[in-house]
N, C-alpha and C positions, 0 to 999 in steps of 0.2 A: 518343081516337084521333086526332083532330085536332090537339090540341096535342104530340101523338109526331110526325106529321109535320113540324111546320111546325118543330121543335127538329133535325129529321131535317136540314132543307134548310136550318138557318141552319149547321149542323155544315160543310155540304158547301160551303158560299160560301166558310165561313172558311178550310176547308182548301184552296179555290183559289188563296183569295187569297196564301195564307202560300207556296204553289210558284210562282206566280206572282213575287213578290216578292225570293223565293229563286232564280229565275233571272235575274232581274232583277241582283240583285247579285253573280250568277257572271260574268255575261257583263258587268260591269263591270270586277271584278276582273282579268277574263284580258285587257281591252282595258288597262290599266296595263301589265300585265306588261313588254311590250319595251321602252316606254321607260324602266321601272326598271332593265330588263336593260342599256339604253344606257350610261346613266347609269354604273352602276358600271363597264361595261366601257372606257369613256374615262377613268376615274377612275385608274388604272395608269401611263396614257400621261403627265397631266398631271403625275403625284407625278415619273417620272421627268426631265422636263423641269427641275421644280424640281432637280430632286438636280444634274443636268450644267452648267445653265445656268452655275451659278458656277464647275465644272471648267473649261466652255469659257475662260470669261473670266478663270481665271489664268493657264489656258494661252495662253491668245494676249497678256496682259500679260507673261509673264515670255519670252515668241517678242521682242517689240515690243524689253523691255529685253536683250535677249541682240544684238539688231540694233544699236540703239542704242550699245551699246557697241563691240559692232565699226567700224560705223561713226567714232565719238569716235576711235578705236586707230587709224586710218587714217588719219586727218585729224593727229592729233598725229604718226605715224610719216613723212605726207608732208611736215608743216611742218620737223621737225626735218630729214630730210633735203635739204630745201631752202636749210637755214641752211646743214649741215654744205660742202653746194655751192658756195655764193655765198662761204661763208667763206675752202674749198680755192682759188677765183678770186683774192678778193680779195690772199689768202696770196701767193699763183703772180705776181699781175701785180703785188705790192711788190718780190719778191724776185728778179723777170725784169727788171723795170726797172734793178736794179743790175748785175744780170748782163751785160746788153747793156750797157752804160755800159762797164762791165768789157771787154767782147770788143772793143768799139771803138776803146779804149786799148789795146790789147793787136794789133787788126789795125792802128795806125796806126802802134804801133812796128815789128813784122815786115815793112812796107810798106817806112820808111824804108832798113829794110836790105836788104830786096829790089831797092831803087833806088840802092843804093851803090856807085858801081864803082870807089871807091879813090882817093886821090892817089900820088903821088910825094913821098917826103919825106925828107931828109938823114938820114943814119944815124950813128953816133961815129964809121966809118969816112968818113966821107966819101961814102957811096955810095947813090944814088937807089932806095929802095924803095918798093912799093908796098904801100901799107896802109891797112886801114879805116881811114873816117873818120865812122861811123855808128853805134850799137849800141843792140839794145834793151835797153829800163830798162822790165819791164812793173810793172804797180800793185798794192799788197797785195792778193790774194784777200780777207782778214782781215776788209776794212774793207767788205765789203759786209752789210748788213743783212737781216734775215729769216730766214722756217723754211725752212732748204734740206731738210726733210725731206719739202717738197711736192711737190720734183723728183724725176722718175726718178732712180735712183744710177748706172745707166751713164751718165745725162746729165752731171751732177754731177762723175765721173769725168773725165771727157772735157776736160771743164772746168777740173778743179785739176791735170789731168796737161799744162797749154798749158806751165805755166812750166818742169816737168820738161823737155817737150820740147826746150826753148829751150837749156836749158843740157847737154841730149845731143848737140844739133846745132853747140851750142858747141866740144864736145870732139871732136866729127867730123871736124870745119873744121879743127882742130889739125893733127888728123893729118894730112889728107889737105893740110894747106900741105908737111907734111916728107915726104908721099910722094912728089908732084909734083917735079920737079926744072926750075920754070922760074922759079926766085929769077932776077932780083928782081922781074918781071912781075904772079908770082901768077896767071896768067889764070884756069885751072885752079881753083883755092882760091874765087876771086870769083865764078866762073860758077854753081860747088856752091853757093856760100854762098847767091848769091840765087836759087836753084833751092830751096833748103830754106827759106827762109825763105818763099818766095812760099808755099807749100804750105802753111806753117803760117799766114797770111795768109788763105788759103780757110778751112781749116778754122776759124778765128773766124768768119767768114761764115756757112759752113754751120750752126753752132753758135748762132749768133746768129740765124737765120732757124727753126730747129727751138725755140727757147725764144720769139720769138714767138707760132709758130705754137700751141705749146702754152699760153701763158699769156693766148695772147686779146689780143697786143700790137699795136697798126698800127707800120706798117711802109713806106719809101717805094717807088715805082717804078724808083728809076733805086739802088736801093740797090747792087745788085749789079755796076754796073758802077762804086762807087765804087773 
């Protein structure tokens, strides 16, 4: 009877101990749980970081190289148009400097015969008329040098129509000597002549002062009263 006991109460220790034991490593197990839960639940965030990370960084390489280029394209488009500039000047003030050259010859001849007021001189009759003793001889357009294709064309125009002018006013004079009836004086004839010619005298001036100003040329002060 004794020995059923004491087999009784080593039964009931062992099965304490074994519930014991077993709660023991329940209440371990459920104290893991959340940090295991952590763990995979940041696991998602990190995979995707990997995956973008590289997305990011060809996207902004290929932003940087798309800048870059733009950039490069602006710089080449401003260089070039800075040549195309300096060249259109260079062009202008070679082919301005012959032009003015040209108008100067050309205002120094129209002057002379603005200042002409004629002699008197024997005629096969015997009889004292009065005739020019001055005329303009202007200089080949021809031989001036450069791309006239940098000037304006009304400029241009204006320009090669001096010498047209010359020889319309020529023909003018003509007439208006045989319309006149104050043979052999001419006063008449002389006073038109150098009333058209001064005209055409300015207008070298004026022509010569606008191709400066457009070709970037200096210019004196007292030009205009020469």
């Amino acid at each position: 009877m004794k020995k059923l006991t004491e087999k009784g109460v080593t039964l009931v220790l062992l099965g304490c101990t074994s519930c014991v034991a077993d709660a023991a490593t329940h209440e371990g197990m459920q104290g893991l749980e959340p940090a295991t839960t952590m763990i995979k639940s940041t696991q998602p965030v990190a995979d995707n970081l990997q995956i973008w990370v590289p997305v990011f960084s060809a996207f902004i390489g290929g932003l940087m190289a798309i800048a870059g280029g733009i950039v490069t394209q602006w710089f080449i488009a401003r260089k070039e148009k800075n040549e195309k500039v300096q060249k259109l000047a260079s062009d202008r003030a070679f082919i301005g400097a012959g032009l003015i050259l040209y108008l100067k010859e050309c205002r120094y001849q129209f002057n002379l015969v603005a200042s002409d007021s004629g002699e008197y001189r024997n005629q096969a009759n015997e009889e004292m008329v009065r005739i020019p003793t001055r005329h303009a001889q202007l200089p080949d357009i021809s031989d001036i040098e450069g791309d006239w294709a940098v000037l304006p064309g009304e400029l241009l125009l204006r320009i090669r129509q001096l010498s047209l002018r010359q020889q319309s006013t020529e023909r003018y004079l003509e007439v208006e000597r045989d319309v006149h009836d104050d043979y052999p004086e001419n006063a008449s004839y002389f006073r038109e002549r150098r009333a058209r010619y001064r005209h055409l005298s300015e207008e070298c001036a004026e022509l010569e002062k606008e191709i400066r100003a457009l070709c970037d040329l200096p210019g004196k002060k007292n030009e205009s009263s020469e």
